[in-house]
C-alpha positions in Angstrom: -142.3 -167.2 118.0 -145.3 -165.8 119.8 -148.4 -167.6 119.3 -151.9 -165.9 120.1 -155.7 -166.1 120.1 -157.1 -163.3 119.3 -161.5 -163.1 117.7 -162.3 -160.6 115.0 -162.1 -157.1 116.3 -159.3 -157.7 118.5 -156.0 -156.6 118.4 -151.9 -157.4 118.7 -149.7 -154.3 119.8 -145.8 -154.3 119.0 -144.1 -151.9 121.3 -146.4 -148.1 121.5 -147.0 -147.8 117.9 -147.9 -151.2 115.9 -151.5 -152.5 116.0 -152.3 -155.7 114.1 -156.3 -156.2 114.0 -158.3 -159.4 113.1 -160.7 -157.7 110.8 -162.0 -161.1 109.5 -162.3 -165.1 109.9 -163.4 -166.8 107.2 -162.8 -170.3 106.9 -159.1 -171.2 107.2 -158.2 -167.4 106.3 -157.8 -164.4 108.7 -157.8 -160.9 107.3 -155.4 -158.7 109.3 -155.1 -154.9 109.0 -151.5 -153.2 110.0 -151.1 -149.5 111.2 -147.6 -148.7 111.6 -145.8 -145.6 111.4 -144.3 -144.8 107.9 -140.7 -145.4 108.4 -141.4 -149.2 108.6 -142.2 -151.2 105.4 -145.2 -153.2 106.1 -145.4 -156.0 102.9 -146.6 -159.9 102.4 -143.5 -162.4 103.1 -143.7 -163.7 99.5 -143.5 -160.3 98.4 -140.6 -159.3 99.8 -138.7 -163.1 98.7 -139.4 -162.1 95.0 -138.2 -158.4 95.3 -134.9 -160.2 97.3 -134.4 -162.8 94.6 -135.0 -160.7 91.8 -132.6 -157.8 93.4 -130.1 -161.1 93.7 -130.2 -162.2 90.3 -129.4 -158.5 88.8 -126.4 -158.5 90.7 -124.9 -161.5 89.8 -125.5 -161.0 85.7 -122.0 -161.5 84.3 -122.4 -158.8 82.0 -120.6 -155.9 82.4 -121.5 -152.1 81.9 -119.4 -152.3 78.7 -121.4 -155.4 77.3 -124.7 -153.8 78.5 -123.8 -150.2 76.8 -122.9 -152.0 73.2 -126.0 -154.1 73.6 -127.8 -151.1 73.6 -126.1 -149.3 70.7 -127.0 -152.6 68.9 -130.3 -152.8 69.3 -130.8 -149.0 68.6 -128.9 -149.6 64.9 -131.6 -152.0 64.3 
């Protein structure tokens, strides 16, 4: 891990075509603004856990298309 000092207004590049910029210190938190091309997904850390765990724990629901399909037709007699 790379560790810098950078003041507000200053900026990080990553490679030719990712600029992170210290827009503001306040206190203990540091705003940050991104530009980066489109092709790469640019999202908080604890964003991207949730979307992971939540993506895990729909693929590992024992139910089975079957199950899922009668559950449906069930709910739509009520």
């Amino acid at each position: 891990m790379l560790i810098l000092s950078r003041k507000r207004g200053q900026s990080i590049m990553i490679d030719d075509n990712i600029e992170i910029v210290i827009t503001a210190i306040d206190g203990d938190q540091v705003k940050i603004g991104i530009a980066a091309p489109r092709e790469y997904a640019v999202m908080r850390k604890e964003v991207l856990d949730d979307v992971k765990a939540n993506n895990q724990t729909a693929v590992s629901t024992k139910e089975t298309m079957k199950q899922l399909t009668q559950w449906v037709k069930d709910r739509s007699a009520e």
